[in-house]
N, CA, C and O of each residue as an XYZ file, in Angstrom:
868
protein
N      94.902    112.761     95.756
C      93.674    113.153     96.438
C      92.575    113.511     95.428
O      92.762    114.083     94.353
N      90.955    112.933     96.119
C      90.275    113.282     94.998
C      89.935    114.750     95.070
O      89.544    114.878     96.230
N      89.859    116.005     94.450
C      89.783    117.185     94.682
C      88.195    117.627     93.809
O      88.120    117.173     92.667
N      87.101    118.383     94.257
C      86.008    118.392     93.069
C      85.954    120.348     93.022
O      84.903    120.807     93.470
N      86.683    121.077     92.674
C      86.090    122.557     92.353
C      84.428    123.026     91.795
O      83.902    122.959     90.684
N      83.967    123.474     93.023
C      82.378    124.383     92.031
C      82.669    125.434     92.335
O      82.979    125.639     93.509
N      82.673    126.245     91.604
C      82.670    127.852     91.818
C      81.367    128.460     91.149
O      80.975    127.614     90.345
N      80.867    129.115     91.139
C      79.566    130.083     90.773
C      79.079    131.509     91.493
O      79.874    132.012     92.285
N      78.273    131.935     91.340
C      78.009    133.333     92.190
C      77.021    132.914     93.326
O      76.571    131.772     93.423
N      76.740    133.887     94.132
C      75.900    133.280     95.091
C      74.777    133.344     94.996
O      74.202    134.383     94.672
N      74.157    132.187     95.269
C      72.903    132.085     95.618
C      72.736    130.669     94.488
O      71.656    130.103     94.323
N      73.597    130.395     94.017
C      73.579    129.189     92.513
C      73.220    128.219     92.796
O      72.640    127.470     92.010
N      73.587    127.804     94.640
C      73.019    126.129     94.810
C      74.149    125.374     94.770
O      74.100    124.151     94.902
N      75.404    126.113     94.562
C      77.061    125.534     94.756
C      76.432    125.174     95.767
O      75.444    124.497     95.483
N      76.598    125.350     96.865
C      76.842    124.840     98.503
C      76.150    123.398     98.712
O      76.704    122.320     98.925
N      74.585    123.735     98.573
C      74.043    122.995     98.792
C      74.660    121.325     97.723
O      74.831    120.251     98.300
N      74.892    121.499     96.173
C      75.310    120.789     95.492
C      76.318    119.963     96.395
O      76.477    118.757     96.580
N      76.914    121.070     96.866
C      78.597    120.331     96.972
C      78.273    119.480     98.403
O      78.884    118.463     98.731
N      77.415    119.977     99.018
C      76.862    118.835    100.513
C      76.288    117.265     99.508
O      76.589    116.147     99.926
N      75.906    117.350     98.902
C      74.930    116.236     98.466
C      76.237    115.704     97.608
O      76.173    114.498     97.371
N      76.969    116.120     97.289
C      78.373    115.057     95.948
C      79.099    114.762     97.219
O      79.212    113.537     97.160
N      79.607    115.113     98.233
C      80.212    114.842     99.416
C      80.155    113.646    100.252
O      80.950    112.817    100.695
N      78.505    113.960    100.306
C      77.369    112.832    101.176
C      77.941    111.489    100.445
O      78.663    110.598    100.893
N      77.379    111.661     99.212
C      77.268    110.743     97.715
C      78.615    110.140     98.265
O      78.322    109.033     98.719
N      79.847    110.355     98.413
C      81.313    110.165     97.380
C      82.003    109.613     99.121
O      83.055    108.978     99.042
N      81.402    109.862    100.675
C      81.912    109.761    101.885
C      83.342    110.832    101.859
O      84.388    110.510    102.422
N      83.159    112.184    101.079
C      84.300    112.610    101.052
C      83.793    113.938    101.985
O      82.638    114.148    102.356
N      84.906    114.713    102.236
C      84.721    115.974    103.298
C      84.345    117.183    102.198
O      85.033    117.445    101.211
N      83.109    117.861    102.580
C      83.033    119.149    102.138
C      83.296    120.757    103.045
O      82.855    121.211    104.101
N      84.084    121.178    102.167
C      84.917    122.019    102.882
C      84.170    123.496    102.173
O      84.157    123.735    100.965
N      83.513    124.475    103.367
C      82.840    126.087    102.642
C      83.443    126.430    103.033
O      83.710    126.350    104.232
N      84.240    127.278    101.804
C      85.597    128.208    101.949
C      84.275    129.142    101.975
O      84.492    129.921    102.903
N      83.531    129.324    101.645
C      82.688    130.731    101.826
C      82.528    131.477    103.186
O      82.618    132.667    103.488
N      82.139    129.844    104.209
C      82.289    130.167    105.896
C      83.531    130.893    106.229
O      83.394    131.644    107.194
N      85.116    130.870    105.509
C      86.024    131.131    106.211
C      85.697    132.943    105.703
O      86.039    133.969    106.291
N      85.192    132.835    104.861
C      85.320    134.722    104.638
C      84.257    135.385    105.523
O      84.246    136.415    106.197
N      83.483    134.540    105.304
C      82.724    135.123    105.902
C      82.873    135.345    107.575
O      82.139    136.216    108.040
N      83.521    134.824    108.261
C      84.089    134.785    109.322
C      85.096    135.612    109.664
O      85.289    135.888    110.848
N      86.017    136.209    108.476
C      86.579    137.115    108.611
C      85.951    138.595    108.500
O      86.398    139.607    109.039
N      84.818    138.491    107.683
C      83.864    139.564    107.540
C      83.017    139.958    109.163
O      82.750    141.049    109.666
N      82.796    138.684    109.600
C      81.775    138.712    111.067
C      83.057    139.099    111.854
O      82.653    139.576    112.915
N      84.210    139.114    111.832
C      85.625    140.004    112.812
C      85.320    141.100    112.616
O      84.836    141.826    113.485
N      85.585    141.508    111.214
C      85.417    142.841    111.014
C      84.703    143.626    111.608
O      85.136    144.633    112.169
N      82.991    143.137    111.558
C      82.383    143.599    112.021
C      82.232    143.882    113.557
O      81.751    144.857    114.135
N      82.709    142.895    113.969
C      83.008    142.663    115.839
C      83.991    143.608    116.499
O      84.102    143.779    117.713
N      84.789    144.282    115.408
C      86.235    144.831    115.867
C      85.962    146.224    115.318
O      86.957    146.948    115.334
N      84.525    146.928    114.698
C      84.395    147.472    114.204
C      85.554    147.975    113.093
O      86.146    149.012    113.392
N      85.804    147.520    112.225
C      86.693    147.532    111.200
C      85.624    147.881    110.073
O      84.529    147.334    109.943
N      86.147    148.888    109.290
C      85.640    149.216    107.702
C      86.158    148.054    106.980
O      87.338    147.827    106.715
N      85.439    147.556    106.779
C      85.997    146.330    105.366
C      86.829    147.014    104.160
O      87.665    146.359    103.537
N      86.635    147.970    103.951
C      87.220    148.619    102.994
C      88.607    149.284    103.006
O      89.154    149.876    102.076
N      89.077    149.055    104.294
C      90.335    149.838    105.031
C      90.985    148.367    104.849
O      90.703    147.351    105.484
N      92.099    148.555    103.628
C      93.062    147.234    103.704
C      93.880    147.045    104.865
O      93.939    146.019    105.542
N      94.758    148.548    105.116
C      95.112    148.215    106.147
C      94.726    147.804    107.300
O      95.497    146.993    107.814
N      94.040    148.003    107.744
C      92.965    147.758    109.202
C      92.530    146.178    108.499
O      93.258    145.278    108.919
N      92.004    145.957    108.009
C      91.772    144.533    107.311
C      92.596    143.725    107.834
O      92.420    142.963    108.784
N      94.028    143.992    106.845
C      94.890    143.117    107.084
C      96.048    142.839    108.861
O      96.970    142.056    109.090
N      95.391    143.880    109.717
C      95.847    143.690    110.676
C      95.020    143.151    111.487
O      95.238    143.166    112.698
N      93.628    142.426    110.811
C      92.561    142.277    111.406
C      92.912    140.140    111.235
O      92.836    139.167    111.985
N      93.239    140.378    109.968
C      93.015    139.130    109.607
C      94.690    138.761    109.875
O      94.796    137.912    108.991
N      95.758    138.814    110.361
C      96.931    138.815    110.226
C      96.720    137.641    111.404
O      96.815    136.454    111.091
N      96.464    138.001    112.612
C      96.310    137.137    113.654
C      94.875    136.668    114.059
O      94.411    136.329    115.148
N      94.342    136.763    112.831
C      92.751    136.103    113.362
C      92.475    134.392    114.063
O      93.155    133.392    113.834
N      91.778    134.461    114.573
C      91.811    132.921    115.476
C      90.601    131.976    114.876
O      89.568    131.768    115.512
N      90.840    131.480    113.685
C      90.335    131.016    113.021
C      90.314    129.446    112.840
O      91.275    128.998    112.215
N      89.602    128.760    113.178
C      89.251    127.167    113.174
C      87.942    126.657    112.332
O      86.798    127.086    112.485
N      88.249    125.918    111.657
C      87.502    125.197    110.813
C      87.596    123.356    111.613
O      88.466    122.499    111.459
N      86.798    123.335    112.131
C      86.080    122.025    112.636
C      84.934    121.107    112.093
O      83.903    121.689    111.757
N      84.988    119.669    111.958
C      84.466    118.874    111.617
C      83.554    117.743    112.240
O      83.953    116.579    112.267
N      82.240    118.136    112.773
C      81.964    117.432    113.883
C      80.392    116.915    113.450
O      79.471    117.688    113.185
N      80.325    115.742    113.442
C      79.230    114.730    112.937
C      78.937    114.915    111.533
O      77.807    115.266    111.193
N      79.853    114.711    110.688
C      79.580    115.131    109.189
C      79.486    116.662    108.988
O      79.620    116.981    107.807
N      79.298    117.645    109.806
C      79.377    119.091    109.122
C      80.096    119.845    109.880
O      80.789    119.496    110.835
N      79.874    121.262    109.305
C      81.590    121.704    109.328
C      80.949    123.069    110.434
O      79.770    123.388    110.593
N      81.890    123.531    110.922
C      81.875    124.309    112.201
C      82.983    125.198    112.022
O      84.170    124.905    111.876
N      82.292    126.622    112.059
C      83.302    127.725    111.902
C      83.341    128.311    113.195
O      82.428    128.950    113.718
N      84.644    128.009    113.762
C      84.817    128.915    115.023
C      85.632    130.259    115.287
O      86.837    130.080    115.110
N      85.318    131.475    115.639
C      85.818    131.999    115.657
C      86.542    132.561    116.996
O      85.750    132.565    117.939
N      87.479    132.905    117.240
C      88.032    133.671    118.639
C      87.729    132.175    119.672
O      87.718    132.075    120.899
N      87.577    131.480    118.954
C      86.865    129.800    119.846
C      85.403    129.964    120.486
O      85.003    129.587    121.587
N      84.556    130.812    119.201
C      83.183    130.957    119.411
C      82.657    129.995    118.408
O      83.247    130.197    117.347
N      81.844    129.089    118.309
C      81.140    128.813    117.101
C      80.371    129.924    116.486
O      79.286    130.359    116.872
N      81.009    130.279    115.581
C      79.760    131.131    114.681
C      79.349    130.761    113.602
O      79.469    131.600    112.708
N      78.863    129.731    113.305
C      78.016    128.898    111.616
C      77.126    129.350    112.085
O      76.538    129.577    111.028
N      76.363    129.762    112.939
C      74.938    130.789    112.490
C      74.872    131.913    112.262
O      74.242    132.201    111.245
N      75.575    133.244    113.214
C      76.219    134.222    112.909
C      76.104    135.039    111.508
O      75.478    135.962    110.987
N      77.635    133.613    111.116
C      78.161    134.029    109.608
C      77.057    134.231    108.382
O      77.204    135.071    107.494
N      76.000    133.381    108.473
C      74.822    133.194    107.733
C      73.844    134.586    107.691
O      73.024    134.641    106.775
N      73.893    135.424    108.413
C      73.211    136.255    108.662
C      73.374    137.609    107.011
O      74.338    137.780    106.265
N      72.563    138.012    107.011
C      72.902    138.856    105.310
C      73.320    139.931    105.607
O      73.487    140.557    104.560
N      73.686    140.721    106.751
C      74.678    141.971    106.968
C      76.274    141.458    106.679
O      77.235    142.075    106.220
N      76.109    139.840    107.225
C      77.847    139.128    107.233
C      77.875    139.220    105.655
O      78.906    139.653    105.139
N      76.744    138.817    104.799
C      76.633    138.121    103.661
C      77.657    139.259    102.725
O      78.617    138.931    102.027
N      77.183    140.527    102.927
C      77.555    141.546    102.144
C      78.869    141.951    102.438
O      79.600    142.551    101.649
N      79.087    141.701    103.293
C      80.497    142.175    103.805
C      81.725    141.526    103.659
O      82.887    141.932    103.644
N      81.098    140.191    103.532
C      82.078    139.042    102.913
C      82.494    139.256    101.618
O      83.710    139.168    101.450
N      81.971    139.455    100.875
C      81.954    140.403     99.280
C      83.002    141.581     99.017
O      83.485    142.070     97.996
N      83.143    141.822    100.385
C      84.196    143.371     99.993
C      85.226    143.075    100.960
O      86.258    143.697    100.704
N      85.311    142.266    102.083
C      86.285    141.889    102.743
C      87.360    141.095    102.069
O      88.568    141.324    102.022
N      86.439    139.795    101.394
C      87.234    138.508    100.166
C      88.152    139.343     99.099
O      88.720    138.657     98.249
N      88.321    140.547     99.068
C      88.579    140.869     97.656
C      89.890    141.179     97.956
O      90.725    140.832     97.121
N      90.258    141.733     98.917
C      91.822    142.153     99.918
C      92.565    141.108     99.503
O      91.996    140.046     99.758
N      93.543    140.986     99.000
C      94.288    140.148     98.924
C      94.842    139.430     99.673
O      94.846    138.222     99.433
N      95.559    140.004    100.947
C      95.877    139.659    102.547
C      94.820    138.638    103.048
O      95.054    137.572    103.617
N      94.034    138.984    102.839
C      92.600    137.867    103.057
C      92.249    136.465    102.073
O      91.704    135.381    102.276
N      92.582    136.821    101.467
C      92.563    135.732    100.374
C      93.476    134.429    100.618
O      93.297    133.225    100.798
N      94.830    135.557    100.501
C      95.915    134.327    100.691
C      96.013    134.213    101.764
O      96.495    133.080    101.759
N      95.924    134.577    103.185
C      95.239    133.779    103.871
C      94.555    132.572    104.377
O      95.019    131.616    104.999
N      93.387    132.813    103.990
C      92.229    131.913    103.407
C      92.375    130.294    102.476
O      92.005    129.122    102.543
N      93.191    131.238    101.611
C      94.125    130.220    100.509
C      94.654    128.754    100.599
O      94.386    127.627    100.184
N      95.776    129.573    101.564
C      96.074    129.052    102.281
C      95.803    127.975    103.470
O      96.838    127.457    103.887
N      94.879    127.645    103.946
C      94.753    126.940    104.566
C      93.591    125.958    104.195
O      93.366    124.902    104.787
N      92.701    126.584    102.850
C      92.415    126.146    101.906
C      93.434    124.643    101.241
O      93.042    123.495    101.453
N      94.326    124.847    100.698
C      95.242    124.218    100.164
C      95.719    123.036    101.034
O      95.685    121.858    100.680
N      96.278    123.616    102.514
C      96.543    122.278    103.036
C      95.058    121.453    103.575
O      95.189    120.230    103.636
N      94.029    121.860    103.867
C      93.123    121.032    104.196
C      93.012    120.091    102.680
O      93.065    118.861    102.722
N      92.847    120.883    101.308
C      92.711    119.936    100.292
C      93.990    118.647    100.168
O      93.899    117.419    100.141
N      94.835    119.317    100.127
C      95.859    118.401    100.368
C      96.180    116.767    100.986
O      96.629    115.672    100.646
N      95.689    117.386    101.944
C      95.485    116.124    103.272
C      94.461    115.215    103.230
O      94.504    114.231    103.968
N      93.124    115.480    102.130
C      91.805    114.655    102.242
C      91.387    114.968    100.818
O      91.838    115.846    100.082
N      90.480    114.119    100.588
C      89.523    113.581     99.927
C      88.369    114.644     99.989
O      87.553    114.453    100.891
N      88.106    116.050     98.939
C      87.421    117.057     99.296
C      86.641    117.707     98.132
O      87.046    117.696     96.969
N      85.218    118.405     98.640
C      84.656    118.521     97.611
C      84.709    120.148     98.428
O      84.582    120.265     99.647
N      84.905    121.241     97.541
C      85.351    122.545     97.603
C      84.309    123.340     97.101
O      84.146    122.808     96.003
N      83.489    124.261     97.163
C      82.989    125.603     96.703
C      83.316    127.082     96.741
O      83.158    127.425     97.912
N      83.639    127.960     96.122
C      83.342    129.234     96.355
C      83.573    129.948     95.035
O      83.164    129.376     94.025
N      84.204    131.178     94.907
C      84.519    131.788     93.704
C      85.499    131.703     92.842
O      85.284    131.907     91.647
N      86.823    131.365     93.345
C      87.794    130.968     92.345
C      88.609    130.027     93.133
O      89.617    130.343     93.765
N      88.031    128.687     93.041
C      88.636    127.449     93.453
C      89.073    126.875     92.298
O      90.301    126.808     92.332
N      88.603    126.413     91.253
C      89.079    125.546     90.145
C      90.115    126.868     89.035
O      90.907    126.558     88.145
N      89.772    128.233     89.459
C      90.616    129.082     88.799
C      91.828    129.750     89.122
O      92.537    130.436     88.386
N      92.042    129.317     90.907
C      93.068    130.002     91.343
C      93.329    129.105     92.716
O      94.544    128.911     92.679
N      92.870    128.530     93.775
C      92.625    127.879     95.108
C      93.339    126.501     94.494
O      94.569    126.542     94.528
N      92.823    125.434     94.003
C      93.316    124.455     93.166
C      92.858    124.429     91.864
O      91.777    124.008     91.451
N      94.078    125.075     91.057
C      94.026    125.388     89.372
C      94.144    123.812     89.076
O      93.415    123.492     88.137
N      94.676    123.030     89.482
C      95.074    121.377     89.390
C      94.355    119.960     89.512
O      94.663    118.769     89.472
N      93.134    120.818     89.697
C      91.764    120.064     90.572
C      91.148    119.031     89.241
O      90.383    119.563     88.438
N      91.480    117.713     89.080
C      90.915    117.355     88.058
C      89.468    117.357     87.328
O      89.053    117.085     86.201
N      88.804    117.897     88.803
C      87.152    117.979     88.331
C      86.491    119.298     88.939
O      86.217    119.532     90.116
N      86.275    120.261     87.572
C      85.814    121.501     88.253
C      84.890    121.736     87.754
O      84.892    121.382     86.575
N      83.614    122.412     88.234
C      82.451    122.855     87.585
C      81.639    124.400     88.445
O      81.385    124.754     89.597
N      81.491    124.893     87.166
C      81.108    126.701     87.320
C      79.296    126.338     87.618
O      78.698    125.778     86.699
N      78.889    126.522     88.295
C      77.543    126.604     88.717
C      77.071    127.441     88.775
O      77.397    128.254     89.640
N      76.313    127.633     88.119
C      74.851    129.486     88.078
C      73.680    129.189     87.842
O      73.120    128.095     87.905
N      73.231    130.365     87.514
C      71.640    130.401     87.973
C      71.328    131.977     87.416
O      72.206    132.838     87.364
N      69.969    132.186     87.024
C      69.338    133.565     86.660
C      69.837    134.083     87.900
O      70.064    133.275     88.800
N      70.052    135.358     88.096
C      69.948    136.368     89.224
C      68.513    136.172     90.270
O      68.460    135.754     91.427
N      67.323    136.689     89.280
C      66.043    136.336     89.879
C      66.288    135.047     90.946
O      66.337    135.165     92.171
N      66.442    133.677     90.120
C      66.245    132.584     90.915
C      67.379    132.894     92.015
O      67.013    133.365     93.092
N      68.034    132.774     91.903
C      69.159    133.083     92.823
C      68.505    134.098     94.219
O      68.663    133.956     95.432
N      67.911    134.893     93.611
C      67.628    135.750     94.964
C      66.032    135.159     95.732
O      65.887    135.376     96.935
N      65.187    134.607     95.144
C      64.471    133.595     95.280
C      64.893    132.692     96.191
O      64.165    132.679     97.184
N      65.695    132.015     96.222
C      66.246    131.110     96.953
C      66.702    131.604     97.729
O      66.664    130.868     98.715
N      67.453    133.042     98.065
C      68.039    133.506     99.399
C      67.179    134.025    100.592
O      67.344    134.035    101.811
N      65.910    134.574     99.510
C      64.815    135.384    100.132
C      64.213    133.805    101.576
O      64.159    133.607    102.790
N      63.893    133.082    100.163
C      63.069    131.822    101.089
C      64.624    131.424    102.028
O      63.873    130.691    102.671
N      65.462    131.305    102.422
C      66.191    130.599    103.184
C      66.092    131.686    104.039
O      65.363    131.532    105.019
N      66.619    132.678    103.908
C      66.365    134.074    105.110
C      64.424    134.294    105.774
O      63.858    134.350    106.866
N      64.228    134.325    105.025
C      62.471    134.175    105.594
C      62.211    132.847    106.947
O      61.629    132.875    108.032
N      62.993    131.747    106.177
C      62.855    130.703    106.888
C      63.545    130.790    108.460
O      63.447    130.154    109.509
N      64.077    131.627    108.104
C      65.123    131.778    109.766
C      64.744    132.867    110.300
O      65.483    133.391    111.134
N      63.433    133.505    109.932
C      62.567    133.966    110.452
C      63.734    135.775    110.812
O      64.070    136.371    111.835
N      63.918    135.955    109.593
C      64.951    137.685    109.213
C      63.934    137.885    108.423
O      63.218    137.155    107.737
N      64.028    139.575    108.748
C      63.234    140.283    107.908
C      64.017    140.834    106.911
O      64.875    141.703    107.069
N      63.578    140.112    105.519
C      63.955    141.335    104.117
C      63.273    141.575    102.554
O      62.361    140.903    102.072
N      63.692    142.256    102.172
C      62.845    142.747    101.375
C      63.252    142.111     99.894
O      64.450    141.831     99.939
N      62.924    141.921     99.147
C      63.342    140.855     98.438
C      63.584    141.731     96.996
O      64.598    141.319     96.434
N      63.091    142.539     96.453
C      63.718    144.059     95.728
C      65.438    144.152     96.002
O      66.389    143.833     95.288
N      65.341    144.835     97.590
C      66.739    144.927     97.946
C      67.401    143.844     97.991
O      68.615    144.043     98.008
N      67.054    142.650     98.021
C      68.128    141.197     97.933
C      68.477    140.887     96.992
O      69.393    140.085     96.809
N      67.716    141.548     95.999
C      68.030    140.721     94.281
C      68.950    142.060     93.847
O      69.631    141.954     92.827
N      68.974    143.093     94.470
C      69.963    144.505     93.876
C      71.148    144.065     94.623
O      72.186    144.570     94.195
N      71.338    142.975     95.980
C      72.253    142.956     96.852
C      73.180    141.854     96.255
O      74.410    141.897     96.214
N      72.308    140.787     95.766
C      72.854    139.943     94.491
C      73.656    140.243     93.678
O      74.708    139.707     93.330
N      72.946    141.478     93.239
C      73.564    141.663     91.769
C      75.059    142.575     91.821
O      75.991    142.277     91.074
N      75.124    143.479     92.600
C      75.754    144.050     93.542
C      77.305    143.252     93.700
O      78.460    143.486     93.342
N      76.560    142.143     94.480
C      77.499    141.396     94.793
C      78.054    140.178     93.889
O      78.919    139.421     94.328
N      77.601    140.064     92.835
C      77.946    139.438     91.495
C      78.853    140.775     90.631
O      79.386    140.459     89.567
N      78.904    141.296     90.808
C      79.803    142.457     90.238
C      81.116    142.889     91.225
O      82.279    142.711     90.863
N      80.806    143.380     92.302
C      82.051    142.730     93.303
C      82.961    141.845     92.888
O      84.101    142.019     92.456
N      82.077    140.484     93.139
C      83.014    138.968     93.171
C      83.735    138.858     91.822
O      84.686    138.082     91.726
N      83.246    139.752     90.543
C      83.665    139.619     89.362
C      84.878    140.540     89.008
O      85.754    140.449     88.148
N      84.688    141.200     89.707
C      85.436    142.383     89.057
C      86.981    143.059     90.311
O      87.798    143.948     90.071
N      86.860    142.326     91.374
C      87.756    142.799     92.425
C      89.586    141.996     91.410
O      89.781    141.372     90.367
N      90.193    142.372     92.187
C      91.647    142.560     91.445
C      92.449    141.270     91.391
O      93.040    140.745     90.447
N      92.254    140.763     93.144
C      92.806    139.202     92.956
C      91.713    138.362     93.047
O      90.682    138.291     93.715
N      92.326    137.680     92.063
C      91.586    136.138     91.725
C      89.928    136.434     92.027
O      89.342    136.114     93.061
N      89.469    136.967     91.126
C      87.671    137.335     90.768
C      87.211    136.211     90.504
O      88.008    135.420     89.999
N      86.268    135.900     90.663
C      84.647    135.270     90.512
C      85.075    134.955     89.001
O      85.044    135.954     88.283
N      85.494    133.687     88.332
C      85.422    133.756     87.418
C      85.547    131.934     86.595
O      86.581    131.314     86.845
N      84.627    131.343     85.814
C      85.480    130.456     85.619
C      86.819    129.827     84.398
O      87.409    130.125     83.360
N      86.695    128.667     85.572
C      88.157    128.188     85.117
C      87.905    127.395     83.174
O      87.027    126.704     82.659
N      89.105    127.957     82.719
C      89.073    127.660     81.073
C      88.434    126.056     81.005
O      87.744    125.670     80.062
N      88.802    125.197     82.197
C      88.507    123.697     81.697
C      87.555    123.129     82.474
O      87.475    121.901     82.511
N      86.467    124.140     83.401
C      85.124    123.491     84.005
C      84.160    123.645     83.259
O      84.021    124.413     82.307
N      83.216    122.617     83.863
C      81.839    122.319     82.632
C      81.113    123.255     83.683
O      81.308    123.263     84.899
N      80.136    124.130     82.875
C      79.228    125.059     83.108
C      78.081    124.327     83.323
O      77.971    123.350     82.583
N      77.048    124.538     84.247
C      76.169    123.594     84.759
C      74.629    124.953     84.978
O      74.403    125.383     86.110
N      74.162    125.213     84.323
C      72.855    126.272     84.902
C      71.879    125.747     85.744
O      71.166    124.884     85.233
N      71.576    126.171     87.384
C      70.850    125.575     87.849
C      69.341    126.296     87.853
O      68.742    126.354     88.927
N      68.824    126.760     86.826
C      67.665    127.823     86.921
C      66.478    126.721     87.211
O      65.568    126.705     88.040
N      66.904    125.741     86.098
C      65.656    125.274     86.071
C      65.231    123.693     86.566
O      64.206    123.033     86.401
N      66.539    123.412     87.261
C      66.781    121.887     87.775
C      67.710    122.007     89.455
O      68.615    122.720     89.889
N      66.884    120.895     89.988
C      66.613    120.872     91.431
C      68.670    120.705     91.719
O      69.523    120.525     90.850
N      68.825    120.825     92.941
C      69.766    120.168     93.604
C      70.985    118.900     93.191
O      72.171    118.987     92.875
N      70.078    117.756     93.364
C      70.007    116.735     93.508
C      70.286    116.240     91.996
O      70.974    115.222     92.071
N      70.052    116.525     90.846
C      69.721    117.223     89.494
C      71.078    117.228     89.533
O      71.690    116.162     89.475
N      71.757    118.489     89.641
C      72.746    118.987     89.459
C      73.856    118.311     90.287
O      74.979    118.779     90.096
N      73.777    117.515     90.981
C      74.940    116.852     92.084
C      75.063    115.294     90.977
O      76.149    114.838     90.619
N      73.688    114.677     90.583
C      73.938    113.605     89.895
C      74.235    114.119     88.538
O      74.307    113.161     87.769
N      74.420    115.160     87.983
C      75.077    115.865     86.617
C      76.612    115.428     86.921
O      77.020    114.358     86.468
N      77.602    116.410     87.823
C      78.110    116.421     88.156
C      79.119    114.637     88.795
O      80.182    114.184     88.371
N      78.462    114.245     89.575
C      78.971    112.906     89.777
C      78.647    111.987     88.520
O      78.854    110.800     88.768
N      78.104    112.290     86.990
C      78.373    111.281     86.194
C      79.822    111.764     85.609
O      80.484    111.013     84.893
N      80.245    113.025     85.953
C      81.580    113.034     84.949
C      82.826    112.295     86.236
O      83.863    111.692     85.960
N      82.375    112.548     87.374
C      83.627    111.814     88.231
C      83.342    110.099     88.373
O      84.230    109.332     88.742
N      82.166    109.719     88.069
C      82.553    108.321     88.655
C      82.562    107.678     87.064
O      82.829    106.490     86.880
């Protein structure tokens, strides 16, 4: 199977990258980011402290979790709700950050991670895919970006969906959450010894997807 790992922090332009090498290649792109974050939008629904492992893990133990594929993009359902808009929201955003770090959640996640790669032809994003999700992945690449730009880009995508925020507090929520993803116990935000590092500060998308697809084709 062809397998492609990007991992980076958020706001880097992984996602978007990994839609456009996908498009490119007719292969499935799979946001493991949606599945946490979906466990984060439970949390919140079930009023659960994210921070309470136990309560966590009895949260996520029997969660009703579907990942669907319908006209080229991907559909996170939860409890058999669609929530891909939901999850997007920046209260989910933050919470996904401290929920992901539980281990119970992870492997989980991992898990079903693994057999979807397994079974298809997949281009993968999140924090430790090429370092821990598929260590085996013949083509992995760490994607970043300044902090600034990074929160730049979240500000304008949240503005655009017409949320109010303050863009001070988004770039501290960033950073915040780049220290989180780095520093939690299993399998952190980190990359893998044999991916090519790619900075997207100063080059578009599209840029970075045809970077990327000259080392696979």
């Amino acid at each position: 199977m062809l397998n492609i790992a990007l991992d980076g922090p958020a706001g880097s332009g992984k996602s978007t990258v990994a839609k456009i090498i996908a498009k490119k290649l007719d292969i499935l792109y799979l946001d493991t980011g949606a599945m946490y974050r979906a466990c984060a939008l439970k949390c919140l629904k079930e009023g659960v402290d994210v921070t309470d492992k136990e309560k966590v893990e009895k949260i996520i133990t029997d969660i009703d979790l579907e990942i669907r594929y319908e006209n080229g993009t991907q559909i996170t359902v939860l409890d058999g709700e669609n929530v891909s808009s939901d999850i997007r929201k920046a209260e989910v955003s933050m919470l996904a950050s401290t929920v992901s770090a539980h281990k119970c959640v992870r492997l989980k996640m991992v898990e079903k991670q693994r057999e979807i790669a397994a079974s298809m032809d997949c281009v993968l994003d999140g924090r430790d895919i090429g370092s821990y999700v598929l260590p085996n992945a013949k083509y992995k690449f760490y994607v970043t970006a300044d902090s600034e730009v990074r929160a730049k880009r979240r500000y304008k995508e949240l503005i655009e969906r017409d949320e109010k925020v303050d863009f001070d507090a988004l770039h501290e929520e960033i950073k915040q959450r780049d220290y989180n993803d780095s520093h939690r116990d299993f399998a952190p935000l980190k990359k893998a010894d044999d991916a090519v590092v790619i900075d997207t500060s100063d080059i578009s998308a599209e840029e970075v997807a045809e970077k990327i697809l000259s080392y696979v084709l």
